[in-house]
N, C-alpha and C positions, 0 to 999 in steps of 0.2 A: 194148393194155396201157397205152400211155401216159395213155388217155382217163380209166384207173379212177385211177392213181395222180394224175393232175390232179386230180379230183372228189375225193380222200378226202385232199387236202393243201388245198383248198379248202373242204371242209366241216372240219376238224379247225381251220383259223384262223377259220371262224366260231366255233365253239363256245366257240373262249378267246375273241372277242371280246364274245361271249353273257354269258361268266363275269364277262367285267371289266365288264360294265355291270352286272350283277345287281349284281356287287358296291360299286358304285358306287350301288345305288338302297338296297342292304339298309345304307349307312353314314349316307345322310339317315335312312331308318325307325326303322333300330337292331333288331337283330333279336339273340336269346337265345343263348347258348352251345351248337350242338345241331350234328348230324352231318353238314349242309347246310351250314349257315355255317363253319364248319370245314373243311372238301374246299374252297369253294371259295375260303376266304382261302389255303388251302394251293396251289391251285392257280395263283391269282394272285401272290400273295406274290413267288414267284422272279423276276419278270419288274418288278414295280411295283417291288420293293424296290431296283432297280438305278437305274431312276430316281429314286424320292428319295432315294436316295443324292447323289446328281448334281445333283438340283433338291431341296432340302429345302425346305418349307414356312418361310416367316418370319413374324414377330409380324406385320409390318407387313400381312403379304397369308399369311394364313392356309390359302387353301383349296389340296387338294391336285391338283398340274396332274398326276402321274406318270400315272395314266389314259389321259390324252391325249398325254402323252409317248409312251407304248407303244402307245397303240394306232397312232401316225404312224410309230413302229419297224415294229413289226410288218406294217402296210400296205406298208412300204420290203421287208420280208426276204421276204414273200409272193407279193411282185410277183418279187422276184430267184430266189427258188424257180423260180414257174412260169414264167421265161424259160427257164431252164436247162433243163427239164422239155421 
């Protein structure tokens, strides 16, 4: 029982980490207002938005680090999940 719930809390933080780079490739590209782009900024949103909160982007150095913020969060709470696990 342990083995499955390991596997499907390890495949569930791939998939937001999937999302955040999508999203991260579809903000170079630029992609249209549509049903995909939308799920996944909503998806991302909660998580990014705490970081730039915390790190906001400046004039001086524009580009946005929250991405890599969270995703170094997230690699910290996923490890401390599957310890506990």
């Amino acid at each position: 029982m342990t083995g499955i719930v390991y596997e499907i809390i390890v495949a569930a933080f791939r998939i937001y980490y999937l999302l955040i780079f999508i999203r991260i490739i579809m903000s170079w590209i630029g992609f249209g207002d549509n049903f995909v782009t939308r799920f996944i900024y909503d998806m991302t949103e909660p998580v990014l938005g705490i970081f730039r909160r915390i790190f906001p982007p400046r004039p001086s150095f524009p580009i946005d680090l929250s991405p890599i913020f969270a995703y170094v969060a997230l690699r910290i709470i996923e490890s401390i999940i599957l310890r506990i696990i």
